[in-house]
C-alpha positions as CSV (number, residue, x, y, z in Angstrom):
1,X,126.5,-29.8,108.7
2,X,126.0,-26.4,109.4
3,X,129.5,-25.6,110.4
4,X,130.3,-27.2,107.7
5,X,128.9,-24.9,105.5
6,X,130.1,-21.8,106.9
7,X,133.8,-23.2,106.9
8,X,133.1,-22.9,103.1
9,X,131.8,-19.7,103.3
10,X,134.7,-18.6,105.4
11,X,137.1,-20.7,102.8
12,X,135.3,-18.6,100.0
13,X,136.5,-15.1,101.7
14,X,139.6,-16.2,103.3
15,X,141.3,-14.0,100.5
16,X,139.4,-11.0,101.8
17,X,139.8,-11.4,105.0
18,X,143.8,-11.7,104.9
19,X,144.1,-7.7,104.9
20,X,141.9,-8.1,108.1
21,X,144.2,-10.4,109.8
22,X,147.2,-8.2,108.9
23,X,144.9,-5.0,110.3
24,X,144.8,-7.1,113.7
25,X,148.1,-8.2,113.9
26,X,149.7,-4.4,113.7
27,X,146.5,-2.8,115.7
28,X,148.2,-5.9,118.5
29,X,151.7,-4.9,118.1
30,X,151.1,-1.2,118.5
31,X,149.9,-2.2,121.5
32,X,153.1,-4.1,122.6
33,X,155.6,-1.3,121.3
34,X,153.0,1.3,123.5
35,X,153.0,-1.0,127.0
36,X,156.4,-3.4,126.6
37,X,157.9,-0.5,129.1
38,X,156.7,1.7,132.3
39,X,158.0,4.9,130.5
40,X,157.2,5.7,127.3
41,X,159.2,7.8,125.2
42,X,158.4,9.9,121.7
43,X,159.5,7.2,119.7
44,X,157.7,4.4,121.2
45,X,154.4,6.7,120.9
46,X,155.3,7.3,117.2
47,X,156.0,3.8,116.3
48,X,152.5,2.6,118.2
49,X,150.6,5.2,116.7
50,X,152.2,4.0,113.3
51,X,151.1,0.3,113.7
52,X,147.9,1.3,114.7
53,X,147.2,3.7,111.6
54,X,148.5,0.8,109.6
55,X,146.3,-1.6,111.3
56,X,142.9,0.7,110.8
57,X,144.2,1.1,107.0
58,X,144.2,-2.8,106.4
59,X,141.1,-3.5,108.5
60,X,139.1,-1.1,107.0
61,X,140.8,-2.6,103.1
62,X,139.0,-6.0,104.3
63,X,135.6,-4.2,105.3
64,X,135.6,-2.9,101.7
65,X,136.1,-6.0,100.0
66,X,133.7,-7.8,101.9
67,X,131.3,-5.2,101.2
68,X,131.8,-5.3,97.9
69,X,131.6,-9.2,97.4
70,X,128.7,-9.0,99.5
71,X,126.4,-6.7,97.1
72,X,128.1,-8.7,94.0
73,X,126.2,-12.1,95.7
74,X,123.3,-9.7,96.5
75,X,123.2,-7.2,93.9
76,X,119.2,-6.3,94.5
77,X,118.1,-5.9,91.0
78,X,121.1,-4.2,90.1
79,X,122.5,-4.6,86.5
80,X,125.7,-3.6,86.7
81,X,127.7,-4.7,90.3
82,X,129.5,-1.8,91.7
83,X,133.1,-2.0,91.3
84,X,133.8,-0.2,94.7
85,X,132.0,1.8,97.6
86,X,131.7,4.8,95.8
87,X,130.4,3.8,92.6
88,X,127.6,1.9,95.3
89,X,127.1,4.9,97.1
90,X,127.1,7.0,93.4
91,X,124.6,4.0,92.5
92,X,122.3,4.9,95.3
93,X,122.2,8.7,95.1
94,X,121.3,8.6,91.6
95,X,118.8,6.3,92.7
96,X,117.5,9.0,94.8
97,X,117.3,11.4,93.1
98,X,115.5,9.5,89.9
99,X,113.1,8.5,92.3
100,X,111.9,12.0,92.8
101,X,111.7,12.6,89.5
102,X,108.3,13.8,87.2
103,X,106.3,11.1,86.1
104,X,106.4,11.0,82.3
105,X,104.5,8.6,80.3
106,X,105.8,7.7,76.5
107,X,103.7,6.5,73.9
108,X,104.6,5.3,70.5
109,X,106.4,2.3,69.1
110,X,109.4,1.7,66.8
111,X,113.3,3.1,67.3
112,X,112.3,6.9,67.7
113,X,110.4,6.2,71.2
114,X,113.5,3.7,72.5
115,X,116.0,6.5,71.6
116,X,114.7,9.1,73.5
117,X,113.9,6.8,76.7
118,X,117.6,6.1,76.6
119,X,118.0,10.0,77.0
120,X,114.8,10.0,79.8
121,X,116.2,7.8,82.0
122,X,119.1,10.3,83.1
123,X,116.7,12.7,84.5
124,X,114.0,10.2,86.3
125,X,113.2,6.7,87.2
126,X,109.4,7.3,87.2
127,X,108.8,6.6,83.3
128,X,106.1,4.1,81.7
129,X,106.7,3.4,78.0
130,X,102.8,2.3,76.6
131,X,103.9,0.7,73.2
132,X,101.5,-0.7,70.0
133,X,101.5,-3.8,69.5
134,X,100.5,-4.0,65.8
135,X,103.5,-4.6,64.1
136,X,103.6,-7.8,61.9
137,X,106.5,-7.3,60.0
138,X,110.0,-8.9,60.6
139,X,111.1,-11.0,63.3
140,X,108.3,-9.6,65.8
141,X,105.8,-11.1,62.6
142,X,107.1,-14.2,62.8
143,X,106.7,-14.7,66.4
144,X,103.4,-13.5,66.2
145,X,102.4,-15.7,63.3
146,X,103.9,-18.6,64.8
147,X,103.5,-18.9,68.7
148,X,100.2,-16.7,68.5
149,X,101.7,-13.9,70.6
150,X,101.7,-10.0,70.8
151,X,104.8,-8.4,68.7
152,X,107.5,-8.4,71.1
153,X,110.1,-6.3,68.9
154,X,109.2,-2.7,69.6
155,X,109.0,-3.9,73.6
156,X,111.9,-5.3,73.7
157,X,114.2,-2.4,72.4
158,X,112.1,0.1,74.7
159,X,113.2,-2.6,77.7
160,X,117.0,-2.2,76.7
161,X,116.5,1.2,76.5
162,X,115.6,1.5,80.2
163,X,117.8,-0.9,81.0
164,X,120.7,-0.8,83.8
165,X,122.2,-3.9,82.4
166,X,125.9,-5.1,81.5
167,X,127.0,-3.9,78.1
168,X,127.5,-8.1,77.4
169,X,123.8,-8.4,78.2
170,X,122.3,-5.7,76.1
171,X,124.6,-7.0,74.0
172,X,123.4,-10.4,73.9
173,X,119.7,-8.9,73.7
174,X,120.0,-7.0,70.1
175,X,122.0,-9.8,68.9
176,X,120.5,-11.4,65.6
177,X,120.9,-15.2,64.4
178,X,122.6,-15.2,61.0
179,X,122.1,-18.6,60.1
180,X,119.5,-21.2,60.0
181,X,115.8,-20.9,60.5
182,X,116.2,-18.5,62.8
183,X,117.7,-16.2,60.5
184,X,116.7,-12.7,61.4
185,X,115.4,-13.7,64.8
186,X,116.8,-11.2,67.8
187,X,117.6,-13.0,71.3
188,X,115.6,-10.8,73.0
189,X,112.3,-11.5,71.0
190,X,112.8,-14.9,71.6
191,X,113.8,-14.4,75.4
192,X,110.6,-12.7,75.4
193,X,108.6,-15.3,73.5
194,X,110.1,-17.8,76.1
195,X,109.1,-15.6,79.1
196,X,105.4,-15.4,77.5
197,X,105.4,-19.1,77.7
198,X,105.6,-19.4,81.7
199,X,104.0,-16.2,82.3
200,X,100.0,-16.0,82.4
201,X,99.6,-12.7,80.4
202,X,102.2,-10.9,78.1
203,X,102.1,-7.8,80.9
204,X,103.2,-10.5,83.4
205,X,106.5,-11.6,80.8
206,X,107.5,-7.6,79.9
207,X,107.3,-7.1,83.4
208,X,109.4,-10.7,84.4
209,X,111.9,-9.5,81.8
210,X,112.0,-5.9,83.1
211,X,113.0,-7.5,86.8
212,X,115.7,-9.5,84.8
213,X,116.8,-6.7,82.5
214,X,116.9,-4.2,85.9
215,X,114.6,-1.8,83.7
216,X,114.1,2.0,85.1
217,X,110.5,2.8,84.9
218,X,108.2,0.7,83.3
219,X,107.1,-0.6,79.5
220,X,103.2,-1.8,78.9
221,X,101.8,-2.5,75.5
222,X,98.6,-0.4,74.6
223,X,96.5,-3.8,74.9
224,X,96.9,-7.5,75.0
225,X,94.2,-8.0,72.5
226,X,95.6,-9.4,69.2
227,X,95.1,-6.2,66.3
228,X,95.2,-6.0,62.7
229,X,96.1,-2.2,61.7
230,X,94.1,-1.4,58.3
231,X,94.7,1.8,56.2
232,X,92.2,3.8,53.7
233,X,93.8,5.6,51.1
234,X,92.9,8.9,50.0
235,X,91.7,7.2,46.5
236,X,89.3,4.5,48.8
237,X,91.9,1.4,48.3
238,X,92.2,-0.3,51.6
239,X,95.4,-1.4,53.1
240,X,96.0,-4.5,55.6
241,X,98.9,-5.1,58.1
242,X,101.2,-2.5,59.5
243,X,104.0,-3.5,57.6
244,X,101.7,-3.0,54.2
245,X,101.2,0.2,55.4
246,X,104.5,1.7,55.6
247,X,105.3,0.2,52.3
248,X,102.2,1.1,50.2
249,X,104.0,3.4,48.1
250,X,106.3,0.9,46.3
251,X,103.5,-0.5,44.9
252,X,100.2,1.9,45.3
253,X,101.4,5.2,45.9
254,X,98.8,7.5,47.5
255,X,98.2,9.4,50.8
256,X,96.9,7.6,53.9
257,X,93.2,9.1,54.3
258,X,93.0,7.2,58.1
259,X,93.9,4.3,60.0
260,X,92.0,1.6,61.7
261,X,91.7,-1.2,64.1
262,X,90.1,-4.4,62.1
263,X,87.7,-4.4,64.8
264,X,86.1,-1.7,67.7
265,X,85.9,-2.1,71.1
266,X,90.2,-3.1,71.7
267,X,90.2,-2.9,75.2
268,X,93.5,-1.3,76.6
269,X,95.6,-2.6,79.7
270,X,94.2,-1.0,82.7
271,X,97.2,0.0,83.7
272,X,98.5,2.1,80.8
273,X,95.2,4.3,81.4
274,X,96.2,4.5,85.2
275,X,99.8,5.5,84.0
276,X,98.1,8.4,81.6
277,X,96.0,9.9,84.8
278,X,98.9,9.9,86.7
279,X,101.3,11.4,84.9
280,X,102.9,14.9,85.4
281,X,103.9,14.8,82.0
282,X,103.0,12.7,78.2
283,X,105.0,12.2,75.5
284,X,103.9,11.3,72.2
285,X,106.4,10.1,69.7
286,X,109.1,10.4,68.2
287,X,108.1,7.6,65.5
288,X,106.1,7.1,62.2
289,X,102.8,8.9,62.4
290,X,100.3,6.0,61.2
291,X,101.9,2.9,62.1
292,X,103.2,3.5,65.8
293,X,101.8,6.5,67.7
294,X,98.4,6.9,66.0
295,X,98.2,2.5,66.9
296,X,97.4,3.2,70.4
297,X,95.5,6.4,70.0
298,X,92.6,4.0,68.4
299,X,92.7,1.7,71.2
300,X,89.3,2.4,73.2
301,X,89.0,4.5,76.3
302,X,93.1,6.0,75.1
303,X,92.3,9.3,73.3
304,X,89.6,9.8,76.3
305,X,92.4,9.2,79.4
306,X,94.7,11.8,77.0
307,X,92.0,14.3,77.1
308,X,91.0,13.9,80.3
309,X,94.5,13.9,82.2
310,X,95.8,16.8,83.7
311,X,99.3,16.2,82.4
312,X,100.9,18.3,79.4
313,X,100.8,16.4,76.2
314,X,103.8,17.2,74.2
315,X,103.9,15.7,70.7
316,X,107.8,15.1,69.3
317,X,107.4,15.6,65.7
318,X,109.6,14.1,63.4
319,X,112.4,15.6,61.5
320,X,112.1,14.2,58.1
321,X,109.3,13.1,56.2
322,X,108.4,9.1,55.9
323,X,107.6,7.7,52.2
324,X,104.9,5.9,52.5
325,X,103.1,8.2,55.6
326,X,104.0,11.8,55.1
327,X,105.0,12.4,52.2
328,X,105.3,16.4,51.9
329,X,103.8,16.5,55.6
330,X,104.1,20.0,57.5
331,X,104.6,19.8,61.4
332,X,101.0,21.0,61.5
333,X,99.3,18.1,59.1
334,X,101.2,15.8,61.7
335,X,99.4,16.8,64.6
336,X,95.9,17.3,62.5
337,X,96.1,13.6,62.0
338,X,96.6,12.5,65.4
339,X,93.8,15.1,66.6
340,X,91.3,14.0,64.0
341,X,92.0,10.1,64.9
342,X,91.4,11.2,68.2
343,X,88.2,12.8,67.6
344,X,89.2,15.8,69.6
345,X,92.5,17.9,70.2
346,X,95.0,16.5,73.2
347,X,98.3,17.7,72.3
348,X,99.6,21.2,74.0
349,X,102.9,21.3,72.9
350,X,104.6,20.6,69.3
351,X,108.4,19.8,70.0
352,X,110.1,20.2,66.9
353,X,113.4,20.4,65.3
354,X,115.4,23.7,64.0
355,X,119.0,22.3,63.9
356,X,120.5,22.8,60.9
357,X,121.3,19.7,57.9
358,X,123.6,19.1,55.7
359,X,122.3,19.8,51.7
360,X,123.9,16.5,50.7
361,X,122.3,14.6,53.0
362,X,119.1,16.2,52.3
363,X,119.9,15.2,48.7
364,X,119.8,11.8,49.7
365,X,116.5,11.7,51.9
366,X,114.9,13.5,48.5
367,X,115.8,11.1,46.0
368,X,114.2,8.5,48.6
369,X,111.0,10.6,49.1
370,X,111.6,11.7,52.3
371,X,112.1,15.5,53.2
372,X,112.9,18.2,56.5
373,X,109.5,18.6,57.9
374,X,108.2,22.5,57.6
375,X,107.3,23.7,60.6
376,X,104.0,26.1,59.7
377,X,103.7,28.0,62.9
378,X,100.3,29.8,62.0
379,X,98.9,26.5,61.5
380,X,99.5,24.6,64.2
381,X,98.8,27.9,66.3
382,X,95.1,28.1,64.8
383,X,95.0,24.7,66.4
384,X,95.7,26.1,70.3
385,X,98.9,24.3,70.1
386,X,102.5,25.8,71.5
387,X,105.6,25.6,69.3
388,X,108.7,24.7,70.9
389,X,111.6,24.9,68.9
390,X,114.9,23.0,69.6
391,X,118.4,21.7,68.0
392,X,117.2,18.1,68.3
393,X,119.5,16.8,66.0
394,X,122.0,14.2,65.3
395,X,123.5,12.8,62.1
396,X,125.3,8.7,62.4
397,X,126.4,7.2,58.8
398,X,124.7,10.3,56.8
399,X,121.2,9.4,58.8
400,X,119.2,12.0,60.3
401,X,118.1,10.9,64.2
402,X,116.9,12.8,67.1
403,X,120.0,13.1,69.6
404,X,118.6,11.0,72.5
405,X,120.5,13.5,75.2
406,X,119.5,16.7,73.5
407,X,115.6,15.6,72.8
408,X,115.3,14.2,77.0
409,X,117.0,18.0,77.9
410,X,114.2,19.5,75.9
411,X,111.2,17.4,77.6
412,X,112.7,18.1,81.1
413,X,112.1,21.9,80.2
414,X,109.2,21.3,79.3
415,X,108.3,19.9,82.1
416,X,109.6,21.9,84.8
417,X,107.7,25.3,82.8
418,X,104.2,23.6,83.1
C-alpha cells in the first residue's frame, strides 16, 4: 500500500523530474565520448565537457522545480507561494530583516489605523494593532446585534492590512453581498463571525483568521467585554451608540463635551497591556477622535499602561476636521481631548500634516463641515508635546487621505531619533 502511494507521488512529479532524467542521460554520455578511446583528443574533451555542462544545467532545472512544488504543497503560512528560488530566498530575507524590526504598537479603529499598517508592515514584522470594539453601525452592527459578538469590521480590515495574502483572497475578504438579506454584509465579517463560532474567545478567532490570512504582526481588540460608547454634549444632551455619535450633528448639532463607557470597570485583554509595555514605539491614530482612538483609552488599566511604558507615544493627527467630532478642532484641542480622557498627558509627539491642498477640494470639505486642521504650535508646546511636521498627504477621487507609504516613513524616523 505504501509503494503504492509513493508511485503516485512519483506519477505526480514525473513532469519535473523529466529535465532530471535528461541531466543524467548527457552527464552518462559525456562520460562515454571522454572514455570510448585510450587517447583522448581536444575534441573529445570539448564535447564531454559539453554534455556534462548540459547535464548539470538540466539536473539542476529539475532541483528547482521540485523545490518549488515542494514549498507550493508546504508553503508554511505563506500567503503568496513563490514563483521561483529567488522570490523564496527574497521571501525570507525580508523575513529577516522584518523580524528585527522596532516593536510598534497601533491603537485606534476605523480606515485611518488599516492604511497606515499597510505602510508599517514594509519596515517591520513586530506590529500589534489594539483596535475598539464599540462600533455598532453597519455590517459590524448587525453581527453584533444578531449573533451577540464583538464588532468584527474595524478587525477585519486591520487583518487585511497586515496581510501577505493573494490579491484573490483579499479580494474575496472586502467583497460585499449586493443582494438578499445579506445586503451590505462583507465576507470577511462573516468569515470572522463563523471563526468566532468554533473558537472559545474572539482573541482565539482574530488570531485563527490571522494564521489563515498569513497576517505580519498581530491585531487584538482593546477588550472582549461587550461596550456601549455614550457621548455628553457640551449643552448636557446625552448621546448613545458610536454610530449616533458620529452623526449627532444632522440632527442635534453641538460639540462633544466627553465620551463614555456605559459602564466602569471594562477590563482590557491582557495581552494588549503586555503589547503597550513592550513596545519600542506607540502609535495613536490616524482615525476619528471620539469614536475610535479615545474608545480604548477609557478601557480600564489603558491610559495607565500608556503612561507608564517606556515607549514614545506619537499621536497621528488628522488632516481634516470630522462634522460631527471636531468641528473647527486645532491640532492642539485634538490632543487636549485625548489627555483630559486620559486623566493625565501620554502623548510625546504630534505627527501632523503640512502638505499642501487643493482650494477646490477644500471647497468641498467646507460645504460638508469639515476643514484642514490648524496646527497651533504654542499650544500644543505649553502641553510638553513635540511637533513633527510632515507631507503626509494623498488625494484619490478629490478625498483627502494620509499616504500609507509616506505616514509609515515618518513613524520609522521617529523611531529610530528616540
Amino acid at each position: 500500500m505504501r509503494s503504492i502511494r509513493w508511485f503516485q507521488i512519483g506519477f505526480r512529479f514525473k513532469k519535473l523530474l523529466i529535465s532530471g532524467i535528461v541531466g543524467l542521460i548527457f552527464l552518462a554520455a559525456s562520460l562515454v565520448v571522454l572514455l570510448k578511446d585510450l587517447t583522448v583528443g581536444p575534441f573529445q574533451w570539448g564535447a564531454s565537457l559539453g554534455l556534462a555542462a548540459l547535464g548539470i544545467v538540466f539536473i539542476l532545472d529539475c532541483f528547482r522545480k521540485v523545490f518549488i512544488r515542494f514549498i507550493n504543497f508546504y508553503p508554511w503560512a505563506m500567503g503568496r507561494k513563490p514563483a521561483n528560488v529567488r522570490e523564496f530566498g527574497d521571501i525570507l530575507y525580508k523575513r529577516k530583516v522584518l523580524s528585527a524590526g522596532p516593536k510598534i504598537v497601533a491603537i485606534g479603529g476605523g480606515t485611518g489605523i488599516s492604511t497606515m499598517l499597510r505602510g508599517l508592515k514594509a519596515y517591520t514584522s513586530n506590529i500589534t494593532a489594539i483596535i475598539t470594539v464599540a462600533d455598532d453601525g453597519g455590517g459590524s452592527g448587525t453581527l453584533r446585534s444578531d449573533l451577540g459578538m464583538l464588532p468584527p469590521g474595524d478587525i477585519r480590515n486591520c487583518m487585511i492590512a497586515l496581510a501577505e495574502t493573494e490579491p484573490v483572497l483579499e479580494k474575496l475578504m472586502n467583497y460585499r453581498f449586493t443582494e438578499g438579506s445579506l445586503k451590505g454584509q462583507s465576507f470577511g465579517n462573516l468569515f470572522l463571525a463563523a471563526m468566532n463560532g468554533i473558537s472559545n474567545s474572539f482573541e482565539e478567532a482574530v488570531r485563527k483568521m490571522g494564521q489563515v490570512l498569513a497576517v505580519t504582526g498581530t491585531v487584538y481588540p482593546v477588550t472582549e467585554e461587550n461596550i456601549t460608547l455614550v457621548a455628553e454634549l457640551e449643552d448636557g444632551t446625552t448621546i448613545r451608540g458610536e454610530s449616533r455619535i458620529g452623526s449627532h450633528h444632522l440632527t442635534h448639532p453641538g460639540r462633544i463635551k466627553r465620551v463614555m463607557l456605559n459602564r466602569e470597570g471594562v477590563q482590557p485583554l491582557p495581552q494588549a497591556i503586555k503589547a503597550i509595555m513592550d513596545a519600542d514605539l506607540i502609535v495613536l491614530g490616524p482615525g476619528s477622535l471620539y469614536t475610535s482612538i479615545i474608545p480604548n483609552i477609557l478601557v480600564e488599566g489603558v491610559a495607565k499602561a500608556l503612561a507608564e511604558t517606556r515607549a514614545t507615544k506619537v499621536y497621528v493627527c488628522n488632516i481634516m476636521t470630522q462634522p460631527g467630532e471636531t468641528e473647527e478642532f486645532t491640532a492642539g484641542d485634538h490632543i487636549a481631548a485625548i489627555h483630559n480622557h486620559a486623566q493625565e498627558p501620554i502623548i510625546d509627539c504630534c505627527l501632523v500634516n503640512c502638505g499642501g491642498i487643493k482650494e477646490q477640494i477644500l471647497k468641498k470639505y467646507r460645504a460638508d463641515g469639515a476643514d484642514q486642521v490648524m496646527i497651533d504650535l504654542s499650544k500644543i508646546k505649553r502641553m510638553g508635546v513635540r511637533v513633527i511636521e510632515k507631507d503626509l498627504v494623498r488625494i484619490a477621487n478629490d478625498l483627502v487621505r494620509h499616504d500609507p507609504e509616506k505616514l509609515a516613513q515618518a513613524i520609522m524616523d521617529i523611531c529610530k531619533h528616540h
